[in-house]
TORPASE-335091 format. One record per residue (C-alpha): residue number from 1; residue in three letters; x, y, z. Coordinates in steps of 0.25 Angstrom, whole numbers, plus 2048, in hexadecimal, padded with zeros to 3 digits. Layout:
N
PT  NUM  Ala  X  Y  Z
...
***
This chain:
555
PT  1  Unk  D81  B70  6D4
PT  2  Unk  D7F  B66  6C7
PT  3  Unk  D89  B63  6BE
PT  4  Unk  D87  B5D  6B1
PT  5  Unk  D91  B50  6B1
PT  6  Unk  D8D  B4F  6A1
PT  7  Unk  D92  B5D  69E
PT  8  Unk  D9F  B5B  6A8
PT  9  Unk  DA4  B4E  6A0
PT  10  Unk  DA2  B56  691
PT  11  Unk  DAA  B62  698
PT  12  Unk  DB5  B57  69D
PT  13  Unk  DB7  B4F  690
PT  14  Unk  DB3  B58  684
PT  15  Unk  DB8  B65  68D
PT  16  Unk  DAD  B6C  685
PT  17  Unk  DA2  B75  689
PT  18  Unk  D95  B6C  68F
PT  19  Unk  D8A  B6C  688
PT  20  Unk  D7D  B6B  68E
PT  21  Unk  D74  B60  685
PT  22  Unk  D6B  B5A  691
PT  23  Unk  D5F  B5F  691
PT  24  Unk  D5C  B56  685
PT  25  Unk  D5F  B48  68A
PT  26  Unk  D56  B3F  690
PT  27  Unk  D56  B39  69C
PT  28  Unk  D5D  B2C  696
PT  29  Unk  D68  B34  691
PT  30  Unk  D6C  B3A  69E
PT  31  Unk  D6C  B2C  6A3
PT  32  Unk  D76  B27  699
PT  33  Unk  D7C  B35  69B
PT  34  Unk  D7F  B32  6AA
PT  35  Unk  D82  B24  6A7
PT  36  Unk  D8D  B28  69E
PT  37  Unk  D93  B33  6A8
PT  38  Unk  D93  B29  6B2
PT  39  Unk  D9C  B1F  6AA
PT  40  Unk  DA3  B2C  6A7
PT  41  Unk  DA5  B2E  6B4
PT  42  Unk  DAA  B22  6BA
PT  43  Unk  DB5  B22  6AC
PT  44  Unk  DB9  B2F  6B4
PT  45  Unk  DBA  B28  6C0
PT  46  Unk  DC3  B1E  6BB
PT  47  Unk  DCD  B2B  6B7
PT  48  Unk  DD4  B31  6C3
PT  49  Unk  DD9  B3D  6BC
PT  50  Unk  DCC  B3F  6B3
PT  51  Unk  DC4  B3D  6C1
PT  52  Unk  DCB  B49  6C7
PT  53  Unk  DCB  B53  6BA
PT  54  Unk  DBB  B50  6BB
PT  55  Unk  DBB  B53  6C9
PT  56  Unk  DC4  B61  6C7
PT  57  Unk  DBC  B65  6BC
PT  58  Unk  DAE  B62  6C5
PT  59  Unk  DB4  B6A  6D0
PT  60  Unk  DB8  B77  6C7
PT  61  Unk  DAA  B76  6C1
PT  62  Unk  DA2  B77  6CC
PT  63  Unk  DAC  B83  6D2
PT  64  Unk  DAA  B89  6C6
PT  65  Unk  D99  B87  6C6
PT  66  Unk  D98  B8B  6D7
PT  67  Unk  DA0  B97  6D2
PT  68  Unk  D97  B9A  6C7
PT  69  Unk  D8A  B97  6D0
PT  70  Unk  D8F  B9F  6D9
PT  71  Unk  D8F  BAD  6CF
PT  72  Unk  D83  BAB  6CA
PT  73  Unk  D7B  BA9  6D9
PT  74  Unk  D73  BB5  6D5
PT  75  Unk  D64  BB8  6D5
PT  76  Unk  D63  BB2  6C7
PT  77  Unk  D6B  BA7  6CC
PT  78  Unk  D60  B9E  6CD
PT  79  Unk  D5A  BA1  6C0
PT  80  Unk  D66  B9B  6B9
PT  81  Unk  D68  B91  6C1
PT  82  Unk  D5B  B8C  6BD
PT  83  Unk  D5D  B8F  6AF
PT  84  Unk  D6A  B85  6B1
PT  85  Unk  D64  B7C  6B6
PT  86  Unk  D5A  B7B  6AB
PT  87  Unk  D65  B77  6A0
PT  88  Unk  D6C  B6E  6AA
PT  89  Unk  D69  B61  6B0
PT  90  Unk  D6B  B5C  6BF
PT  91  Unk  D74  B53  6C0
PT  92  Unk  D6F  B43  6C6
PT  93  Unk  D70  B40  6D5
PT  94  Unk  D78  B34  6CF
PT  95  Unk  D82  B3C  6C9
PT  96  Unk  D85  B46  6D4
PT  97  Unk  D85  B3A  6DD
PT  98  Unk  D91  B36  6D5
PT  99  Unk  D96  B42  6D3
PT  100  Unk  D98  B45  6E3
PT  101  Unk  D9E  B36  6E2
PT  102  Unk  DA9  B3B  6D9
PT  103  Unk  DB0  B42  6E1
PT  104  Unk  DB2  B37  6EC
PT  105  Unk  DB4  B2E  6E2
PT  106  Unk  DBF  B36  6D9
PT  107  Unk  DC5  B38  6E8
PT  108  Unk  DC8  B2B  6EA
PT  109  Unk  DCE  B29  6DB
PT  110  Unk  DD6  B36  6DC
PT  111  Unk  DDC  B31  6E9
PT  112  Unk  DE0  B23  6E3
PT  113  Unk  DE5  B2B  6D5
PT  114  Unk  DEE  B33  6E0
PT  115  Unk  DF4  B27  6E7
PT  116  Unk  DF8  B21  6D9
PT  117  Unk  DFE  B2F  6D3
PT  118  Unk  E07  B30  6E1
PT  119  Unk  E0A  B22  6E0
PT  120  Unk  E0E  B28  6D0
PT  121  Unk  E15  B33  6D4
PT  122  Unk  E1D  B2B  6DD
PT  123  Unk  E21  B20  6D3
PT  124  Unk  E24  B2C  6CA
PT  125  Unk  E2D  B33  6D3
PT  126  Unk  E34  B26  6D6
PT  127  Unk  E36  B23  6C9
PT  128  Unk  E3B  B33  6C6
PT  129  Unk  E44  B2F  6D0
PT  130  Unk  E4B  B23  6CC
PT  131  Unk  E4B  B29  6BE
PT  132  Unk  E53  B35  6C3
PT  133  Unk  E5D  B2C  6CA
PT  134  Unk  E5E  B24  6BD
PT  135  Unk  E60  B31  6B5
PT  136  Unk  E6A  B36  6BF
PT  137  Unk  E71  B2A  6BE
PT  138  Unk  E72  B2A  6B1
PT  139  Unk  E76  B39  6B0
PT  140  Unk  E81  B36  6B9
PT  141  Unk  E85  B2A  6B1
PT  142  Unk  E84  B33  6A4
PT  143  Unk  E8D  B3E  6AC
PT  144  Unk  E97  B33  6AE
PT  145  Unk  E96  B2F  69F
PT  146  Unk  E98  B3C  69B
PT  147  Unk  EA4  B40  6A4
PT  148  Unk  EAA  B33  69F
PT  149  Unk  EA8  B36  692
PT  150  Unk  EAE  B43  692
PT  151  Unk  EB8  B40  699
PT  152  Unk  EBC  B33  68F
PT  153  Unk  EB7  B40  683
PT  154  Unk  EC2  B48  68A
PT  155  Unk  ECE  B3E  68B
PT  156  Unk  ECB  B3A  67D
PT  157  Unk  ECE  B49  678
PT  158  Unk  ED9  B4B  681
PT  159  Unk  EE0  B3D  679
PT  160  Unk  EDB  B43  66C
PT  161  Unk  EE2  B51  671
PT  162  Unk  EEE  B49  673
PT  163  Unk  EF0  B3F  667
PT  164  Unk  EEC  B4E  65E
PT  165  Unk  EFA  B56  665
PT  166  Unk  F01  B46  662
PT  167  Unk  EFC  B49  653
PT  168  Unk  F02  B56  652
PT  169  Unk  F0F  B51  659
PT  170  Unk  F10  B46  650
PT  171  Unk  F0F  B4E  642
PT  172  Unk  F1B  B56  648
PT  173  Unk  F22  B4B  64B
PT  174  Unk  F1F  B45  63C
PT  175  Unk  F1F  B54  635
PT  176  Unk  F28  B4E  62B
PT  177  Unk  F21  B42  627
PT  178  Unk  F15  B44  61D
PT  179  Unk  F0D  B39  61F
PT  180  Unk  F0C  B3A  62E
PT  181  Unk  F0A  B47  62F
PT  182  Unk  EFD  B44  626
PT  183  Unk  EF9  B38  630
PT  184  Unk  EFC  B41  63C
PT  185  Unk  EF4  B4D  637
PT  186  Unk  EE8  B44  633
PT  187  Unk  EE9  B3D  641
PT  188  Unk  EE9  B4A  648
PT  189  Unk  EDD  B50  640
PT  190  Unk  ED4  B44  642
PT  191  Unk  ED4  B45  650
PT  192  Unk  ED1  B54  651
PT  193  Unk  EC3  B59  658
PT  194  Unk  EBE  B65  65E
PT  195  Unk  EC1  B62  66C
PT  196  Unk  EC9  B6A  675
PT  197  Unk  EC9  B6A  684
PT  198  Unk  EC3  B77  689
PT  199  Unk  ECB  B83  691
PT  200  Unk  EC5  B8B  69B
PT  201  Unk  ECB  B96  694
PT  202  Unk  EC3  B9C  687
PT  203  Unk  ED2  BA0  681
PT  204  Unk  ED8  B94  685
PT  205  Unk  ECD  B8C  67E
PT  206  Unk  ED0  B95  670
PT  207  Unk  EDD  B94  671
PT  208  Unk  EDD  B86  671
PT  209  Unk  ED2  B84  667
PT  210  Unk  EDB  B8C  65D
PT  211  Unk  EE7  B85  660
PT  212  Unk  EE0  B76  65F
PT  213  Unk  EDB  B7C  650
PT  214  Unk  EE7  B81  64A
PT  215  Unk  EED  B75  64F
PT  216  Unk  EE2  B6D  647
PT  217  Unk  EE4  B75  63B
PT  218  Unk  EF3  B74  63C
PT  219  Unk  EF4  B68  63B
PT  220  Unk  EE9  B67  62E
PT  221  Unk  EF5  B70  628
PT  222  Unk  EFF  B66  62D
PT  223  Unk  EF7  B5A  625
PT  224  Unk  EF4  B64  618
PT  225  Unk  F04  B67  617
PT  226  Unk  F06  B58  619
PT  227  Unk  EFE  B55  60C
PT  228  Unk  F05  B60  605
PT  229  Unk  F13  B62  5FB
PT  230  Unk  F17  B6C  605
PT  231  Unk  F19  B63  612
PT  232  Unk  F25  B63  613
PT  233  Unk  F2A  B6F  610
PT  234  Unk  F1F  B73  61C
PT  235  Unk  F26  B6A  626
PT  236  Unk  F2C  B73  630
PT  237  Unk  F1E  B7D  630
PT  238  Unk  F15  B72  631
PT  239  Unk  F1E  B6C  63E
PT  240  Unk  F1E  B7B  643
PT  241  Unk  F0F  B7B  642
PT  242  Unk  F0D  B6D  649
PT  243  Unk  F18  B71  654
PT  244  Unk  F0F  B7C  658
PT  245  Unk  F02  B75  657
PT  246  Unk  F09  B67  65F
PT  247  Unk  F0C  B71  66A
PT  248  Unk  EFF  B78  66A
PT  249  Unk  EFA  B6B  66E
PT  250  Unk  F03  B66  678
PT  251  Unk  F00  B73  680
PT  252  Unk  EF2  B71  67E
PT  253  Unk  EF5  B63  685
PT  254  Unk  EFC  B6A  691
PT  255  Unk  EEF  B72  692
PT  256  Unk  EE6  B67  692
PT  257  Unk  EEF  B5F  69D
PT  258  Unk  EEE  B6C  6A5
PT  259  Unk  EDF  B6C  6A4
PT  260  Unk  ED6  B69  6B0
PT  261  Unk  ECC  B61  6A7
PT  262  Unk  ED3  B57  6A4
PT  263  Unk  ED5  B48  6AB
PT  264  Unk  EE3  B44  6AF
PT  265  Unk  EE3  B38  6A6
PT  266  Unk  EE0  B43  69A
PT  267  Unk  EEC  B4B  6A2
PT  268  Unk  EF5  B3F  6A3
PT  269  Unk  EF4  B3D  693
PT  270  Unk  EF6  B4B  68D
PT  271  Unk  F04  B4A  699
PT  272  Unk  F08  B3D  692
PT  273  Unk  F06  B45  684
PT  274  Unk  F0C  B51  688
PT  275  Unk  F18  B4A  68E
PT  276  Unk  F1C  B46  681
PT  277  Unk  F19  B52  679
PT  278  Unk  F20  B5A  684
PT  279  Unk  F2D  B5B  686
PT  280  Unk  F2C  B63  693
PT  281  Unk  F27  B5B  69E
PT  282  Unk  F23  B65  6A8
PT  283  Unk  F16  B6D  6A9
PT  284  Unk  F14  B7A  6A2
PT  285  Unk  F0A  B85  6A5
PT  286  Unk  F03  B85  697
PT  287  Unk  F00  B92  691
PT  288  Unk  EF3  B92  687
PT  289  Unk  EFC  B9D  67F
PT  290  Unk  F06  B92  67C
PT  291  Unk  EFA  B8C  675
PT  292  Unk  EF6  B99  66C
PT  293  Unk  F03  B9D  66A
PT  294  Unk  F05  B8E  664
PT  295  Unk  EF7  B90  65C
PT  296  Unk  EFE  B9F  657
PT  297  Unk  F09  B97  652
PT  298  Unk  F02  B8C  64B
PT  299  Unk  EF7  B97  645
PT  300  Unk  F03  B9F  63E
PT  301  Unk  F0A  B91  638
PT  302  Unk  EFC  B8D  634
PT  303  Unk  EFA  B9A  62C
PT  304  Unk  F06  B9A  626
PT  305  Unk  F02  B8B  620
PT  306  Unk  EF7  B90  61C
PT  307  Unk  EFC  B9F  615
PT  308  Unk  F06  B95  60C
PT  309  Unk  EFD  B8B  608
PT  310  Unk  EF9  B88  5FC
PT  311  Unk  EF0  B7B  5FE
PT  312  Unk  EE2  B7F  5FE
PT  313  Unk  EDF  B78  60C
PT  314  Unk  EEA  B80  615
PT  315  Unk  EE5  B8D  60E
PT  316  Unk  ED6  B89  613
PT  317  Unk  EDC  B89  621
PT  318  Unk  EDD  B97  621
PT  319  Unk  ED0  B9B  623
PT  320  Unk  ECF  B93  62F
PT  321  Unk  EDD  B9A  635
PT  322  Unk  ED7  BA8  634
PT  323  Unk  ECB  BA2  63D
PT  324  Unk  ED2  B9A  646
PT  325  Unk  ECD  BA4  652
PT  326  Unk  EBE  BA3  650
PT  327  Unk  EBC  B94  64E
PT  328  Unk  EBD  B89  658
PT  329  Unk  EC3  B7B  659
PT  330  Unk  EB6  B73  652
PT  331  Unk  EB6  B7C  648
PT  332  Unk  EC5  B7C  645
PT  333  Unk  EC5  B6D  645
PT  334  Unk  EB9  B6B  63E
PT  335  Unk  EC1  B73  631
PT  336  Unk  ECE  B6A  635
PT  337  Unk  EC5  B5E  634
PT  338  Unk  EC0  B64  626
PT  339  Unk  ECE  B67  620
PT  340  Unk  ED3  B5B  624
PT  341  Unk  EC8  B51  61D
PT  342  Unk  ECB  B58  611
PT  343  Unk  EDB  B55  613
PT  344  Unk  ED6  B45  616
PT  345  Unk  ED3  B47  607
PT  346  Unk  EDF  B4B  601
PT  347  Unk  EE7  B41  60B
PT  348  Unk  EDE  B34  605
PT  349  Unk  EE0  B38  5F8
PT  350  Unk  EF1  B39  5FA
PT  351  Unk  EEE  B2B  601
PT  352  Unk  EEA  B26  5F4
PT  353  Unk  EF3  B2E  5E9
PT  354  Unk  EFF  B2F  5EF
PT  355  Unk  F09  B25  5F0
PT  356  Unk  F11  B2B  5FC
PT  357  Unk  F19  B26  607
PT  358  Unk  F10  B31  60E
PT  359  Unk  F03  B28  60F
PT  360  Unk  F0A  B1B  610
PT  361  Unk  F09  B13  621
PT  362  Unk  F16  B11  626
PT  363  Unk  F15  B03  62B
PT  364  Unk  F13  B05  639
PT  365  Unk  F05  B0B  636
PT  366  Unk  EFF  AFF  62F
PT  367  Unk  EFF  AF9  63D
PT  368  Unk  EF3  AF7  641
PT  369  Unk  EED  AFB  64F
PT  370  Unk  EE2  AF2  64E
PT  371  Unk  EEA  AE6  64B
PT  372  Unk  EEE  ADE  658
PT  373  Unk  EF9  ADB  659
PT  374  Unk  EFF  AE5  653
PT  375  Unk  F0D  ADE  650
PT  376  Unk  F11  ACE  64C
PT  377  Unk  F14  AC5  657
PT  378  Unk  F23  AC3  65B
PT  379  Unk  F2A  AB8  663
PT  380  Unk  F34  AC4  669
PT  381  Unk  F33  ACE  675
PT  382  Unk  F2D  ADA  672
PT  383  Unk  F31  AE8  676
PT  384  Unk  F25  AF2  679
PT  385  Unk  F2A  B02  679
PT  386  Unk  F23  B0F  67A
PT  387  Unk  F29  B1D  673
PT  388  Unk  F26  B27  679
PT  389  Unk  F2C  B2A  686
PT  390  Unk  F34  B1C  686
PT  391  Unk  F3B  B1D  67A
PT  392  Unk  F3A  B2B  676
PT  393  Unk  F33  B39  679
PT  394  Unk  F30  B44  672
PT  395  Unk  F35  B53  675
PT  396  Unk  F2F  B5F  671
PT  397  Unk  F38  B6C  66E
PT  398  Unk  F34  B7A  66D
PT  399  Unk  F34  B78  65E
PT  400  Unk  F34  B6C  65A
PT  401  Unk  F35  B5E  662
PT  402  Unk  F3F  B50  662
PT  403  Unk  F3E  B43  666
PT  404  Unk  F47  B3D  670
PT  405  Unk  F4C  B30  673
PT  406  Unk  F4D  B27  67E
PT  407  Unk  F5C  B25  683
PT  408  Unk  F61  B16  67F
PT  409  Unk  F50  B15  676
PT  410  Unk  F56  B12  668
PT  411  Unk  F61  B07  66F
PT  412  Unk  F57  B03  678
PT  413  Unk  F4E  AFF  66A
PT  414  Unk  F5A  AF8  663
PT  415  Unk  F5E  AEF  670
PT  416  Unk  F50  AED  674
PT  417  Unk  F4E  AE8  664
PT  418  Unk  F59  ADC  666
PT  419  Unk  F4F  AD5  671
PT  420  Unk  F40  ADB  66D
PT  421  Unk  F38  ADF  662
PT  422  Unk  F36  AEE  664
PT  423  Unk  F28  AF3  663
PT  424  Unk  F25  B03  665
PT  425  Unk  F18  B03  66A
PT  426  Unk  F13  B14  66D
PT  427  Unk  F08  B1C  66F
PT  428  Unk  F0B  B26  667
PT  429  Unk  F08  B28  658
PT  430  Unk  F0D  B20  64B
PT  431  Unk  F14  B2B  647
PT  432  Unk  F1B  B32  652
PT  433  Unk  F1F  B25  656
PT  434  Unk  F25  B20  649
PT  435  Unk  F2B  B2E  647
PT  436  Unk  F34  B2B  653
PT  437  Unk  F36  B1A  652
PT  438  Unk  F3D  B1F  644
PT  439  Unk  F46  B27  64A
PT  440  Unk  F49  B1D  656
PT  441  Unk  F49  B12  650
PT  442  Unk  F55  B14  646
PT  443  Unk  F57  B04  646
PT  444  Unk  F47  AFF  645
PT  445  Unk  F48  AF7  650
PT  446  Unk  F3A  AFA  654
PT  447  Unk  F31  AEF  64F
PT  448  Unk  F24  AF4  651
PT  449  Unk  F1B  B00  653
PT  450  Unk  F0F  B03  65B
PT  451  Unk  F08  B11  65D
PT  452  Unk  EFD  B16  663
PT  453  Unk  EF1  B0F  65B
PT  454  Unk  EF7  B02  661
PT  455  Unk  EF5  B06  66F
PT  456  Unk  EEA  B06  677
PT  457  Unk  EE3  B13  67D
PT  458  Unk  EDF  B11  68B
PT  459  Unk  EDC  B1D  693
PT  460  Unk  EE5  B25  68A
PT  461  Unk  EF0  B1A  68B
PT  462  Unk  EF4  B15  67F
PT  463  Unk  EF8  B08  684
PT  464  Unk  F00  AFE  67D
PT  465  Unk  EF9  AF1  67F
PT  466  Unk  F06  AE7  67A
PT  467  Unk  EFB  ADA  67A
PT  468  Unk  EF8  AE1  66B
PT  469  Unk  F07  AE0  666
PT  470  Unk  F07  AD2  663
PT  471  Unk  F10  ACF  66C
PT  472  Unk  F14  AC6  677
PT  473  Unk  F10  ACC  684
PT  474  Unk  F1A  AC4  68B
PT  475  Unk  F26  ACA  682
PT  476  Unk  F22  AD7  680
PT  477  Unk  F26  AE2  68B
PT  478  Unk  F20  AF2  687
PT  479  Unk  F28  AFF  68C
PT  480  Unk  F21  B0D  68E
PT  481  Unk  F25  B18  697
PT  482  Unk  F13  B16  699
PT  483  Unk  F10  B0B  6A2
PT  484  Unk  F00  B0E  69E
PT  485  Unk  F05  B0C  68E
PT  486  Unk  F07  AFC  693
PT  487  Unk  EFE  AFA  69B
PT  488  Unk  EF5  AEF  695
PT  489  Unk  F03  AE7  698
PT  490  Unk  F09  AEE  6A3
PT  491  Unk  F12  AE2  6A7
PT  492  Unk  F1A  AE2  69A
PT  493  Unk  F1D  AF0  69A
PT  494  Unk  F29  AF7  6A0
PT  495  Unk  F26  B07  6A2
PT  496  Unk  F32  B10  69F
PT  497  Unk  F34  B1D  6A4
PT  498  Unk  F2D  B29  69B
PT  499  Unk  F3A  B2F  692
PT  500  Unk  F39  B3D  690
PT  501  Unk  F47  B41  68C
PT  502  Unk  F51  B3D  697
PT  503  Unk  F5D  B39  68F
PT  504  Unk  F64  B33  69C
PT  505  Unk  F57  B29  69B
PT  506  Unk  F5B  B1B  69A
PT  507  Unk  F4E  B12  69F
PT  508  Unk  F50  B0B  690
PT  509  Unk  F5D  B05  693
PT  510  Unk  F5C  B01  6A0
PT  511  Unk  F4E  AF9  69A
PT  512  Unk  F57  AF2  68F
PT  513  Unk  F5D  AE7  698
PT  514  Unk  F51  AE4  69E
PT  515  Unk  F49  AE2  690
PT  516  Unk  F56  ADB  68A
PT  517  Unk  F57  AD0  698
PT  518  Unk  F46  ACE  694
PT  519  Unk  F4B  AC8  686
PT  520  Unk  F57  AC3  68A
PT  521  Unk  F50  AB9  695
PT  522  Unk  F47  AB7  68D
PT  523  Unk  F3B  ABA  696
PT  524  Unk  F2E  AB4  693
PT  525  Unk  F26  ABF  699
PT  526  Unk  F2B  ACE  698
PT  527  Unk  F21  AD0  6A3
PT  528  Unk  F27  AC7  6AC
PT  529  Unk  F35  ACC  6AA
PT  530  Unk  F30  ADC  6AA
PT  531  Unk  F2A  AD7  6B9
PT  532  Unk  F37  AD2  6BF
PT  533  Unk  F3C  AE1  6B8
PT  534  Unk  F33  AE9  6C1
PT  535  Unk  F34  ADE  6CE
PT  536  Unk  F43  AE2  6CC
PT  537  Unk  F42  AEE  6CC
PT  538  Unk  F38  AF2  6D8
PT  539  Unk  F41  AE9  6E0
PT  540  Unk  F4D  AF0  6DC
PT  541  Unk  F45  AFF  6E0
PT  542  Unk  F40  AF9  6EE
PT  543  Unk  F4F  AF5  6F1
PT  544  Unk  F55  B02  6ED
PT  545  Unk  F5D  AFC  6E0
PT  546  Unk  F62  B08  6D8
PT  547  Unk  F5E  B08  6CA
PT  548  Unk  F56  AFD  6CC
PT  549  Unk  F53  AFC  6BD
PT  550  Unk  F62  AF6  6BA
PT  551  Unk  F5E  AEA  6C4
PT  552  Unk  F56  AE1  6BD
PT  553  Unk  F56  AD3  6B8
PT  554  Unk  F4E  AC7  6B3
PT  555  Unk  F58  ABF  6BA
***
């Protein structure tokens, strides 16, 4: 069989049609015709893959050319077979000696190409493999990120969730008091967001949508009436309106501490929350229905603000009232959000035309929590007290709520001011706190005031770090019913028992003589004397000493 290598290598480059233009060359021209399929040749050589296209492609042709001679094996076969052979030329012995030493030689490249594409293959596979360990490391590292980071996203709203209700707690404690009411409001709306912790239950998740919306909106109300001629005459509505809305919220904290989906240290906080916006102290089934009947309640008070206004910006809230059913949370914050950066307006501009009592600090808010110390240096011994829970705590009634003070707090404050300087150092907001120092503290012998923006948060702790005071570590003792709240100084705090209304209490006066021998003696270091306190009075408990507190001494 003959095959025309010059037509092959036209049909394997050009992939055109051959055409047959031999039968005019000379005898010179085939020569440099085979010399140049020869170089063409061994190039192919050189190629691997190339190499075994040609010798596919040479295999299917002359399948394809044994078929077809084959069909035409007839009695005219061999008169076409000489017409063929006519047009075509033979091929050279040289050539079909080369062309029978191409297979054998493209044997021996193929096999080497093979042994280099498995040696390929098994570097690639290796380095699949190491590249899925890596991506699996890195999927596990990115899971853990993410769980972290949710989790830290989650304490974050659980805080934010708590400091809201302490908003709202803290304008009804200040109702009658213009100018805080206006900070307390704006506080509270620039913490708002969409977020809400999900219920398993569809209703349960409206029902709470609704009653964190109305609470946002009540509390837009509460700041419009604060800017208004009418807020005093408003006064026992607008507390009506945030007694609802405060206990809305503190039920929506019982729920969140039932919930399955929280950590205990996210438990632990909304307990310590709740135990000072509670006055009951043992567990409640709560009902999600306590929770809608409050939003009832606050819907009706908000409608009636709003059928009586006469202010432009109330009679706007309306619109939202009548759809309150069919929007969710994002949207009725996003219209909050818009209300209230057109009430930041009206607020600047009172800021600068008014010359009010109502927009002036009092002095305790020039402090600065960025300034360390925050207080002047002094040569005398210095007296660190909490409030809430050491010296006071806060009850709430079925209609309204009161404050109650420690047995023996207001005289422990007067004798304790003969020997120390007193410093009221709190967690708890500015204005709560002052609200109840100015009803305590008839005599001023407080000398200074802390609050929250001078502690510092650690894991939801607001620690009071005393090495920021500016004063003497050595002289300076701290008191809280929280032994975490001190725990940057742990040795120059005495922990007193939580107070939550026992009037037969009397932890503050059998404290008294020991703080008063401290002074008295002349101690150089409080730490050293609060030691010997607490050697004293394990001793006294190992040896069965009743009352082992009234047996101590610096002697």
């Amino acid at each position: 069989m003959n095959y025309d290598l010059q037509q092959m290598k036209k049909t394997f480059s050009n992939k055109k049609p051959p055409v047959d233009n031999r039968s005019a060359r000379n005898v010179h021209e085939q020569f440099l015709d085979k010399q140049s399929i020869n170089v063409s040749f061994n190039e192919k050589k050189k190629s691997a893959p190339k190499m075994n296209a040609l010798l596919q492609e040479l295999q299917k042709r002359t399948n394809s050319q044994d078929q077809q001679f084959n069909r035409k094996s007839t009695t005219n076969s061999q008169h076409e077979k000489s017409s063929i052979n006519k047009t075509q030329r033979s091929i050279s012995p040289q050539l079909l000696q080369l062309l029978y030493q191409m297979p054998q030689q493209s044997k021996n490249i193929q096999q080497q190409n093979n042994v280099r594409l498995d040696q390929d293959k098994l570097l690639i596979k290796n380095q699949k493999q190491d590249s899925s360990k890596c991506k699996t490391e890195e999927s596990k590292s990115h899971k853990i990120e993410s769980t972290s980071s949710t989790i830290n996203d989650s304490e974050e709203q659980v805080q934010q969730f708590i400091n809201l209700e302490e908003n709202v707690f803290t304008i009804l404690v200040v109702i009658g008091k213009k100018k805080k009411v206006i900070k307390q409001c704006q506080n509270y709306l620039n913490q708002i967001s969409h977020f809400i912790f999900e219920e398993k239950d569809q209703i349960s998740q409206q029902i709470l949508q609704k009653s964190m919306i109305l609470e946002r909106i009540g509390i837009l109300v509460v700041l419009y009436k604060a800017l208004s001629d009418t807020f005093d005459e408003d006064q026992q509505n607008l507390k009506n309106l945030l007694f609802y809305i405060h206990n809305s919220m503190v039920l929506h904290l019982e729920l969140m501490q039932n919930s399955n989906f929280l950590s205990q240290s996210q438990k632990a906080s909304i307990q310590a929350r709740l135990n000072k916006a509670r006055a009951r102290k043992s567990p409640q089934l709560i009902d999600i229905n306590l929770i809608r009947k409050n939003s009832n309640v606050v819907y009706s008070l908000l409608i009636l603000f709003v059928e009586n206004a006469t202010d432009n910006n109330l009679i706007q809230l309306e619109k939202i009232l009548t759809i309150i059913d069919k929007i969710n949370l994002q949207q009725g914050t996003r219209f909050v959000k818009y209300q209230y950066d057109k009430i930041l307006v009206h607020i600047q501009q009172l800021r600068l035309t008014m010359d009010s009592q109502d927009f002036q600090f009092d002095q305790e808010e020039v402090i600065d929590c960025q300034q360390i110390p925050y207080l002047s240096k002094t040569n005398k011994y210095t007296l660190v007290l909490d409030l809430d829970e050491t010296l006071v705590h806060y009850q709430e009634l079925v209609d309204d709520g009161q404050f109650l003070v420690r047995p023996y707090a207001q005289q422990f404050l007067k004798e304790m001011s003969k020997y120390y300087e007193i410093v009221i150092f709190t967690a708890a907001q500015q204005d709560y706190a002052d609200f109840i120092l100015d009803l305590i503290d008839d005599e001023q012998v407080i000398g200074y005031r802390l609050y929250r923006q001078h502690t510092t948060l650690v894991k939801n702790t607001y620690v009071k770090d005393i090495n920021k005071i500016g004063r003497d570590v050595k002289r300076t003792i701290i008191i809280d019913n929280l032994a975490e709240n001190f725990m940057f100084q742990p040795d120059n705090g005495i922990q007193i028992q939580s107070w939550y209304g026992d009037q037969d209490d009397q932890a503050l006066m059998f404290l008294s003589p020991l703080l008063i021998q401290i002074v008295e003696k002349k101690i150089p270091d409080v730490r050293e004397a609060l030691r010997k306190f607490r050697d004293q009075m394990l001793k006294n408990i190992e040896d069965g000493v009743s009352d082992p507190h009234l047996h101590l001494g610096l002697d």
